[in-house]
N, C-alpha and C positions, 0 to 999 in steps of 0.2 A: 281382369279388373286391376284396377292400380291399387296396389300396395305399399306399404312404406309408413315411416315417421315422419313427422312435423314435428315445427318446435314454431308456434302462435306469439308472436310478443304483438303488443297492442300498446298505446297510449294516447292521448285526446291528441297528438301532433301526427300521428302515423299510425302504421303496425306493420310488421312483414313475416313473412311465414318462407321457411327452408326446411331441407330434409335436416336430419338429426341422426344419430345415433344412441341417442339417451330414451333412457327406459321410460313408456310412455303414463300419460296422467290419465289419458282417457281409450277409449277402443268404443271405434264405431264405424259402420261401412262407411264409402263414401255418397250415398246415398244419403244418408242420415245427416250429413255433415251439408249437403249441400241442401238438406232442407231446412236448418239452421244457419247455415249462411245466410239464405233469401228472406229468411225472417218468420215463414209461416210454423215455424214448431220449435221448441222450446227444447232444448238436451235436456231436463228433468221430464219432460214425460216424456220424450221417448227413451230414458230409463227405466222409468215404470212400465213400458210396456216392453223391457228387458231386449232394446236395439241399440242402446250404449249401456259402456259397463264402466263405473268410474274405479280407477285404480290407485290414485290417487285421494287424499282425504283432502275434501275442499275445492277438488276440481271441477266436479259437477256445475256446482251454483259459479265459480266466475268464471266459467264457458259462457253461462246461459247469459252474463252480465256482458263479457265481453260479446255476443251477438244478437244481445239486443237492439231493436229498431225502435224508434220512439218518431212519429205514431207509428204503431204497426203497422203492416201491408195491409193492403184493399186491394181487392181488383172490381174495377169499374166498370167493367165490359162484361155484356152475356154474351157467351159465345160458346 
């Protein structure tokens, strides 16, 4: 599995992401992270169902802001 830190900066003109060495805000596989990427789940519940653990105070809610999708995802196809 890949392991490691990130460090996320985002802004409405860009955003980039590198490894870090600084203590992190958040802990979650990357499983978790790439279903928050694509948009279909939300880092607040999957803290409630205790698959990120926030370490930070306040990192929870602007994760979940910074990977919001507005409309959210649909998938259009039965398959």
């Amino acid at each position: 599995r890949n392991q490691g830190r990130y460090r996320l900066e985002g802004a409405p003109d860009g955003a980039a992401c590198e490894p870090t060495s600084a203590g992190p805000d958040l802990a979650l596989d990357v499983a978790d992270l790439g279903a928050a990427y694509l948009g279909g789940a939300k880092l607040t519940s999957l803290a409630r169902a205790e698959r990120v653990a926030e370490l930070t105070d306040g990192a929870l809610l602007r994760a979940d802001r910074m990977f919001a999708a507005h409309p959210e995802p649909i998938c259009t196809t039965h398959f």
